[in-house]
C-alpha positions as CSV (number, residue, x, y, z in Angstrom):
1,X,0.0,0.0,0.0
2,X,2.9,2.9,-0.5
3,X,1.4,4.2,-3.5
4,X,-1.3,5.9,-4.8
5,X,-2.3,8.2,-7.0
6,X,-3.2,10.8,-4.1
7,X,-0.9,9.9,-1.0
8,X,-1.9,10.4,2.4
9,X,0.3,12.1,4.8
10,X,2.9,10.0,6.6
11,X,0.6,9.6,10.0
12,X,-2.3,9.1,8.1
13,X,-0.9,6.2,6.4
14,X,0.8,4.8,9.5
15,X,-2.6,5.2,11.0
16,X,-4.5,3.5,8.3
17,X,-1.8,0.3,8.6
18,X,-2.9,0.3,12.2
19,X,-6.5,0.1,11.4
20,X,-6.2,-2.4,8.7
21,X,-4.7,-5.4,11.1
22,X,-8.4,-6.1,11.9
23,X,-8.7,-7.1,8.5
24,X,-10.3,-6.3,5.4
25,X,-13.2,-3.7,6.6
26,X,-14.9,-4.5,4.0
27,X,-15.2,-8.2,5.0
28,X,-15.5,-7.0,9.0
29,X,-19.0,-4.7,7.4
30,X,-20.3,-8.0,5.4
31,X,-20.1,-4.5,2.7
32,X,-18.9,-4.2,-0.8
33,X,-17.3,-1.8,-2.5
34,X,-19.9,-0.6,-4.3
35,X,-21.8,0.0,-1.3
36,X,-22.6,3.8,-0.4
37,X,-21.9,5.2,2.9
38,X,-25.3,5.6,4.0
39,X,-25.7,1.5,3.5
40,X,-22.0,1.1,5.2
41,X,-22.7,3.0,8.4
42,X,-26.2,1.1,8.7
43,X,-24.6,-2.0,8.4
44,X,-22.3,-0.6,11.4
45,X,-24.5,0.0,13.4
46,X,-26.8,-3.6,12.9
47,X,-23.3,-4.4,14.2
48,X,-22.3,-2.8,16.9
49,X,-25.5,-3.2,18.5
50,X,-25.7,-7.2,18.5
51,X,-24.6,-8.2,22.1
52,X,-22.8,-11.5,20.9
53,X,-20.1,-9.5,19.4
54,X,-17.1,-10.0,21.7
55,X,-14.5,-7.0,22.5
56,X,-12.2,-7.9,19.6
57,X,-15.2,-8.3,17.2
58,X,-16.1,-5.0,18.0
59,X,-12.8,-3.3,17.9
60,X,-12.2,-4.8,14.3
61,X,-15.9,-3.3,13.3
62,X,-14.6,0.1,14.6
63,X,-11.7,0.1,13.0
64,X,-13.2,-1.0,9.6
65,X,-16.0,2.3,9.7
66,X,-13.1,4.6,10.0
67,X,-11.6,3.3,7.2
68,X,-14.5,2.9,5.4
69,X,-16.8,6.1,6.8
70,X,-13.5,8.3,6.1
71,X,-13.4,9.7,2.3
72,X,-9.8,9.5,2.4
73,X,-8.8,6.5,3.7
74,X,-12.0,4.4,1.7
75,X,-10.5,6.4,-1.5
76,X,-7.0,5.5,-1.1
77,X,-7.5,1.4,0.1
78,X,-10.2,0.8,-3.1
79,X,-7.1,2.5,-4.9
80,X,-4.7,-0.3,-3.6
81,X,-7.5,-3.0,-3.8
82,X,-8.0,-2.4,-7.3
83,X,-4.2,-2.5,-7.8
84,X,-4.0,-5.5,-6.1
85,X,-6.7,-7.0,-8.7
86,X,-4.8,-6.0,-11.3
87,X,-2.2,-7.6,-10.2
88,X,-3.7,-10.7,-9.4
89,X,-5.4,-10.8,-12.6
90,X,-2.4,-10.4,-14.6
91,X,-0.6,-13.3,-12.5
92,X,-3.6,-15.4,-13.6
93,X,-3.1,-14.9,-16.9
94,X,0.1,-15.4,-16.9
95,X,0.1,-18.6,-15.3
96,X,-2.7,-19.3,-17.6
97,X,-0.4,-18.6,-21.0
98,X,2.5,-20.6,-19.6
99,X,0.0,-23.6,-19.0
100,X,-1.0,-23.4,-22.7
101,X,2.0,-22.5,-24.0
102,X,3.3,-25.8,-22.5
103,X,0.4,-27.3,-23.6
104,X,0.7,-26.3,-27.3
105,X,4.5,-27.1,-26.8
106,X,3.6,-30.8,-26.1
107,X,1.3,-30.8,-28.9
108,X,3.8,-29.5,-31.2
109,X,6.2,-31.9,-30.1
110,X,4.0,-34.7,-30.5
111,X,3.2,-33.5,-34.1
112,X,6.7,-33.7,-35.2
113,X,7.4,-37.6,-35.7
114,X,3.5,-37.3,-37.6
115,X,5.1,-34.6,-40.1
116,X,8.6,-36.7,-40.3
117,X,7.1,-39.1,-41.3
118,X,4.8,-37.6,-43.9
119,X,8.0,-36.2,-45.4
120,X,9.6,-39.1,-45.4
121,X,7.1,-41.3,-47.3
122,X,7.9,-39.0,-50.4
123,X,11.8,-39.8,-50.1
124,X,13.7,-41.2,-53.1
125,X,15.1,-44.0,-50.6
126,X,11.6,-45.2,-49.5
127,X,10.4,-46.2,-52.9
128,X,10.4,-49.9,-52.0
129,X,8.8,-49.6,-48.6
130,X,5.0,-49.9,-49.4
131,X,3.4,-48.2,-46.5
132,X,3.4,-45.6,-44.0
133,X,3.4,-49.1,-41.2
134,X,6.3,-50.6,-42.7
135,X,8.0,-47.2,-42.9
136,X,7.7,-46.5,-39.2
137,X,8.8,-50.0,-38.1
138,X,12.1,-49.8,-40.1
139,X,12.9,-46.1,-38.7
140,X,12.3,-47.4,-35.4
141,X,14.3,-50.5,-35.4
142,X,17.5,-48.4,-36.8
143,X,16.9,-45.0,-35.2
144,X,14.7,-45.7,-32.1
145,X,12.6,-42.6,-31.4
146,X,15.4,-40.5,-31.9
147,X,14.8,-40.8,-35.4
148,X,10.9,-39.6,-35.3
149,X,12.7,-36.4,-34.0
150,X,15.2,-35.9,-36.5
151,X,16.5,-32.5,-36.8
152,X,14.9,-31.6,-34.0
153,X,17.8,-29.8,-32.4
154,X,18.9,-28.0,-35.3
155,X,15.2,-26.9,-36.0
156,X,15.1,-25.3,-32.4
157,X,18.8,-24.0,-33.0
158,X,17.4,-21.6,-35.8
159,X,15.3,-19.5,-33.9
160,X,18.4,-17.1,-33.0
161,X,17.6,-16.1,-37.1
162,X,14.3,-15.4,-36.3
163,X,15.1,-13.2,-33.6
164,X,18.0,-11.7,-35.7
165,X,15.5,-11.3,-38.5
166,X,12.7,-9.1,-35.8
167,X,16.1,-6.9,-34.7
168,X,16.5,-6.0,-38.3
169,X,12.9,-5.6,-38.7
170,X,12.9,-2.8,-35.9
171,X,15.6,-1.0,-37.3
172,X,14.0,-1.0,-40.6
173,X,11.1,0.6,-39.2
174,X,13.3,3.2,-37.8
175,X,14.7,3.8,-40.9
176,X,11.4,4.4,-42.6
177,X,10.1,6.6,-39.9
178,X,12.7,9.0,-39.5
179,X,13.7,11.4,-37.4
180,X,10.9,13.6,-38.1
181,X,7.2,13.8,-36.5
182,X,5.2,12.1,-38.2
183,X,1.0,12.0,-38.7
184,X,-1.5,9.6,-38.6
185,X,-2.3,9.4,-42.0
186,X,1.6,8.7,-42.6
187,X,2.2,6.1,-40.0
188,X,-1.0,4.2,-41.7
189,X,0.5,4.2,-45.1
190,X,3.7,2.9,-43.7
191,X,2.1,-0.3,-42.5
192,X,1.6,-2.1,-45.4
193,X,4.9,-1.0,-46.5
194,X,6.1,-2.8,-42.7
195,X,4.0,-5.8,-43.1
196,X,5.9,-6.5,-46.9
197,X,9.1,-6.1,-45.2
198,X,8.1,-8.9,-42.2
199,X,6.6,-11.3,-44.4
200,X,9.4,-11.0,-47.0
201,X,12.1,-11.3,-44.8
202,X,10.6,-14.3,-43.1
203,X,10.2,-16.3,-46.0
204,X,13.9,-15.4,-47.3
205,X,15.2,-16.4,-44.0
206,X,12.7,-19.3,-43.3
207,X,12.9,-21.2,-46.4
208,X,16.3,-22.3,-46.2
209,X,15.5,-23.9,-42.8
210,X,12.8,-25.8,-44.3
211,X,15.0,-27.0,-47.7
212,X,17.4,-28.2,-44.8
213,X,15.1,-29.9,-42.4
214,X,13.3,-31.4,-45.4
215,X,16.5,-32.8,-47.3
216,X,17.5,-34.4,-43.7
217,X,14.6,-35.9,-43.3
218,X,14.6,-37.4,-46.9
219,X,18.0,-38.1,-46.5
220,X,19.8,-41.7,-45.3
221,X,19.7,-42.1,-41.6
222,X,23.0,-41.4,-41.3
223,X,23.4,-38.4,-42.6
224,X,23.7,-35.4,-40.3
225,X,23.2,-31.6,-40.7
226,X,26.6,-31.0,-41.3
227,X,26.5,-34.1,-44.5
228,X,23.1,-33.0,-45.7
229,X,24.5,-29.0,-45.9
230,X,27.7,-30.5,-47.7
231,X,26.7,-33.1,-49.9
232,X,23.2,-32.0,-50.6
233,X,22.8,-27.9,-50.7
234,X,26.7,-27.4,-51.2
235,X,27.2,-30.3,-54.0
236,X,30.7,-30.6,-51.9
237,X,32.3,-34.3,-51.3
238,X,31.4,-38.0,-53.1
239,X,28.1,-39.2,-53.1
240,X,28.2,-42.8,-51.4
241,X,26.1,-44.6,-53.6
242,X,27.4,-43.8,-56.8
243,X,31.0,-42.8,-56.0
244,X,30.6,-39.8,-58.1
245,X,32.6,-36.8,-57.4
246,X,31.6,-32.6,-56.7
247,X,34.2,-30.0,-57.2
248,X,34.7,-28.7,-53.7
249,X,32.4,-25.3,-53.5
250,X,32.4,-22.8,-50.5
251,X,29.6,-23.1,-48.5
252,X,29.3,-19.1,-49.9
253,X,29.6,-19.9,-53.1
254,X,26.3,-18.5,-54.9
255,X,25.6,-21.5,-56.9
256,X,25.3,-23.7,-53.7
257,X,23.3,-21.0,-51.9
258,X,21.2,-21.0,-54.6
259,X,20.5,-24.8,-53.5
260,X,18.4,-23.5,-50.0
261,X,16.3,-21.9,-52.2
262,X,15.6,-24.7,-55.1
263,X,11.7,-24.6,-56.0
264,X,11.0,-22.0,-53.7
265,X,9.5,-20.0,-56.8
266,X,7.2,-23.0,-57.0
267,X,6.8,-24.6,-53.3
268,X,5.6,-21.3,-51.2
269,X,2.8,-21.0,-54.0
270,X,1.8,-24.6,-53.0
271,X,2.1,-23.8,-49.4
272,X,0.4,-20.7,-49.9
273,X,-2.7,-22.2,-51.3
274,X,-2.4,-25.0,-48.6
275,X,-2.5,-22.5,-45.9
276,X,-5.5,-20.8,-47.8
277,X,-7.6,-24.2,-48.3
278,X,-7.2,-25.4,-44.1
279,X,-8.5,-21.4,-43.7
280,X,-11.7,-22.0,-45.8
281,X,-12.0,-25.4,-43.9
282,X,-11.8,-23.6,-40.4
283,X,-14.0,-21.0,-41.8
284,X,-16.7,-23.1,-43.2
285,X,-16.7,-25.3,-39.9
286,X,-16.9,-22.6,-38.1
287,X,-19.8,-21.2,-40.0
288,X,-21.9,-24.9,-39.7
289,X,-20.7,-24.5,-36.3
290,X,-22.5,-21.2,-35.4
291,X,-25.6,-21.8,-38.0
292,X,-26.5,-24.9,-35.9
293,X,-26.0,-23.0,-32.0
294,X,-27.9,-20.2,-33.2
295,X,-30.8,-23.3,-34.4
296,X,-30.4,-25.6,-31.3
297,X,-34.4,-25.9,-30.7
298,X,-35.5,-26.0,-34.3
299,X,-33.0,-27.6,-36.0
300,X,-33.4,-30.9,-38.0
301,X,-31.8,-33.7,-35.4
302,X,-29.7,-35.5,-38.3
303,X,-27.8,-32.0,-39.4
304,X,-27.3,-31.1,-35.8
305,X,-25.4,-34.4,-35.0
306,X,-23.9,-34.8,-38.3
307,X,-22.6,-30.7,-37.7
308,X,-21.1,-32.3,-34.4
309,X,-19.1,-35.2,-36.5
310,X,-18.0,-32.6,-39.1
311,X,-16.7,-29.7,-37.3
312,X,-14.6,-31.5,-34.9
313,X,-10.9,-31.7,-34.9
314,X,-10.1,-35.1,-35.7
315,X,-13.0,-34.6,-38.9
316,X,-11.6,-31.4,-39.8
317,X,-8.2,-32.6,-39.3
318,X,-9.1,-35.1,-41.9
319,X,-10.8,-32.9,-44.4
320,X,-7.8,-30.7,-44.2
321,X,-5.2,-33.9,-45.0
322,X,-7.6,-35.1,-47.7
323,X,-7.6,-31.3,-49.6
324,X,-3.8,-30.6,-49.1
325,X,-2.1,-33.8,-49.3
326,X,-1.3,-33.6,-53.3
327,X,0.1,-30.0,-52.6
328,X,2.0,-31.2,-49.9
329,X,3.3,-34.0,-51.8
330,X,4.3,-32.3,-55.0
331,X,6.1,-29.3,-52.4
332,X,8.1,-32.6,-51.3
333,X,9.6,-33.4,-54.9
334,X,11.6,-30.3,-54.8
335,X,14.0,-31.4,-52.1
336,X,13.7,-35.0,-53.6
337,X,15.0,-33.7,-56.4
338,X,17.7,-32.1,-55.2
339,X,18.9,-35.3,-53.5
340,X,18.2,-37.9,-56.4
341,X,19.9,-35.6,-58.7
342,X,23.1,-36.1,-55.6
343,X,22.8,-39.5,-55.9
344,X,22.7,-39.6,-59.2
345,X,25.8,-37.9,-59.7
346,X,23.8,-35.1,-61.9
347,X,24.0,-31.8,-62.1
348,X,20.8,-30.1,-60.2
349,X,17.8,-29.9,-62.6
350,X,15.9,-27.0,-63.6
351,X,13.1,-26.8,-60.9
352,X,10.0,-28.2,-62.9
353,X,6.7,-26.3,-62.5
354,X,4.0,-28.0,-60.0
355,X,1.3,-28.9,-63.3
356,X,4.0,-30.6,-64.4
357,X,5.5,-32.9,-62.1
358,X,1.8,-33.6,-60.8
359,X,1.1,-34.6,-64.3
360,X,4.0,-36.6,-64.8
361,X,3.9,-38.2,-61.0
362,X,0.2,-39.1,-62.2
363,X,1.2,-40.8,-65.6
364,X,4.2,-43.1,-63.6
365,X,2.7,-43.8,-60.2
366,X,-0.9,-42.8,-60.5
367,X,-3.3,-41.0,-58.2
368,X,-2.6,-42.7,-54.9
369,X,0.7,-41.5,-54.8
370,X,-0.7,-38.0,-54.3
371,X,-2.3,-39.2,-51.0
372,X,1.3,-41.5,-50.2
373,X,1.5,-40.3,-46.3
374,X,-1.8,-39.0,-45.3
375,X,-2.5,-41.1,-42.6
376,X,1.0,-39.6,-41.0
377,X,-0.1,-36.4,-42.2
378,X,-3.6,-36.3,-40.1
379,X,-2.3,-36.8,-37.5
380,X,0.2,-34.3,-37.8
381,X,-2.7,-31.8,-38.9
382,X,-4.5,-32.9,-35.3
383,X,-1.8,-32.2,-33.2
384,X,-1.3,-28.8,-34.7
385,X,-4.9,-28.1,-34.5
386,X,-4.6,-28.8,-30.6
387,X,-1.4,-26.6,-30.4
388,X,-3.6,-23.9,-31.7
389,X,-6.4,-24.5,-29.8
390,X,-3.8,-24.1,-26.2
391,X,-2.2,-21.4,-27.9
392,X,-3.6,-19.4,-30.5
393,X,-1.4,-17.4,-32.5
394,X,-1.5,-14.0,-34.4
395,X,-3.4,-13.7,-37.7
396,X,-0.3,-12.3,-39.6
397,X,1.8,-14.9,-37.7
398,X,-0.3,-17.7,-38.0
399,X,-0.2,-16.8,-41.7
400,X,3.6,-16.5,-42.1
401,X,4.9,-19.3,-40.6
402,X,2.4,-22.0,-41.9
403,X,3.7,-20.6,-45.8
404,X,7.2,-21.9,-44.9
405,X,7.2,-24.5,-42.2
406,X,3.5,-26.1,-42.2
């Protein structure tokens, strides 16, 4: 209680510390705050005047009216009590976002061996493996569940370039603000012009990252970072299966840079309209969702039910998979590519545009090859649907990172 907004003197606060070990006068008055003083001092006197009330009783009900029949002193405790509640409040909440952050962080972390192994059913070295069971009893038996979590660690380890990425962002907008004063209208126009810059910026410093995490999970077990950065990205070293050599390249040279960002003309496009079909999902369960609260009492009994089997996450979850599993497929070939074309002891190939290769994967494998992985993949999209649910993020965030990594 040392501050408010209106401090009392130095006695008077002493003597409003003394008053206050009684306890909280509004609890000694059975009052609340929003009672008036009129109601307060009749409430003191129903009880002062019962004769049970023993000596202490009644010095705490003293004590209480001159806190609470004194302008002053009420003014400056329902200034600390409301304080307090603040307070209070804002402890609650966040304890609550830690227990859904940790919540969502479970989720996400269960997710990952779902999306692994989605990936990894589109790899050029599980061709012979004929499904998703067979695939997850080999990785197991080599890798334990270590290798469900595959670049885990370096996918963690990245976020320092994310946070480097936000610095930059900050002094950008700096930059574009000046040193000047600057209106409303201007700071409204520069917005868009911020927002360009974020997204941008992310995606040139994300997609790397994903060609990466990708080409290691595609790759042979026993490859590492530092083999899949050399051998795959950098074209640097002997591939193992065909003894063919790479002239040695920097790690800076510009043609293996331009490696991390192999299809990305073509993949964020796919991921784009990914993103944009599990929106239009969310939205129309949403909407069915609504429609049929809104129609509780009058609505036919076989579309309320049938709402309820639709709109929930495992369904949706599965509608999602179903819509975005060719995308996320043919958004696989490009780093599949890039390491058949290693093994092959090739020069890279021109990126191939997605009508294409989803024409020509048609032709040589047939439809079902577009759907190779989606049982892995929904349950992948459930577990992110629960991390969101604990944890719901930003529009323009939720937007942004699902492009590159989702």
């Amino acid at each position: 209680m040392s501050e408010f907004q209106n401090p009392l003197s130095e006695s008077e606060f002493r003597e409003l510390e003394s008053l206050l070990k009684t306890g909280d006068p509004y609890k000694v008055l059975e009052s609340t705050i929003q009672d008036d003083k009129k109601k307060i001092e009749k409430k003191y006197n129903e009880l002062v005047s019962e004769e049970t009330k023993t000596t202490k009783e009644i010095e705490a009900i003293e004590n209480a009216f001159k806190i609470l029949g004194t302008e002053k002193y009420r003014n400056a405790y329902d200034e600390y009590l409301a304080r307090a509640d603040i307070q209070e409040k804002k402890l609650a909440e966040s304890l609550k976002n830690v227990k859904t952050g940790l919540l969502s962080s479970l989720c996400r972390l269960l997710a990952t061996p779902f999306q692994n192994v989605s990936i990894l059913a589109n790899s050029p070295f599980t061709l012979t493996i004929k499904d998703t069971n067979e695939m997850v009893k080999v990785l197991y038996s080599l890798k334990g569940v270590r290798g469900f979590y595959r670049g885990f660690i370096f996918n963690i380890s990245t976020i320092s370039i994310e946070f480097l990425r936000v610095i930059l962002l900050g002094l950008s907008k700096k930059l574009i603000d000046g040193s000047t004063t600057k209106g409303k209208n201007q700071e409204d126009n520069d917005e868009p012009v911020l927002l360009f810059i974020d997204k941008l910026t992310h995606l040139l410093t994300a997609y790397p990252v994903k060609m990466i995490m990708d080409c290691l999970i595609l790759s042979p077990l026993s490859m590492g970072v530092a083999d899949v950065i050399k051998s795959f990205i950098n074209r640097n070293g002997v591939s193992e299966l065909t003894k063919v050599s790479f002239r040695s390249n920097s790690i800076f040279d510009s043609f293996s840079l331009s490696n991390l960002y192999y299809g990305a003309i073509y993949v964020i496009p796919l991921m784009i309209a990914s993103q944009q079909i599990r929106k239009f999902v969310n939205f129309s369960t949403l909407k069915l969702k609504n429609y049929v609260e809104e129609r509780q009492d009058t609505i036919n009994p076989f579309i309320k039910y049938s709402s309820y089997l639709l709109t929930n996450v495992i369904s949706t979850s599965i509608i999602k998979s179903a819509l975005t599993a060719p995308l996320y497929v043919l958004s696989s070939c490009y780093p599949s590519q890039l390491i058949s074309s290693y093994i092959q002891g090739v020069e890279v190939p021109a990126a191939i545009n997605p009508i294409t290769l989803a024409i020509q994967l048609y032709h040589h494998n047939g439809l079902s090859y577009f759907y190779k992985g989606i049982v892995p993949l929904t349950g992948f999209r459930i577990f992110e649907s629960l991390a969101r649910i604990c944890n719901p993020a930003p529009i323009d965030t939720y937007f942004v990172s699902e492009v590159v990594f989702e």
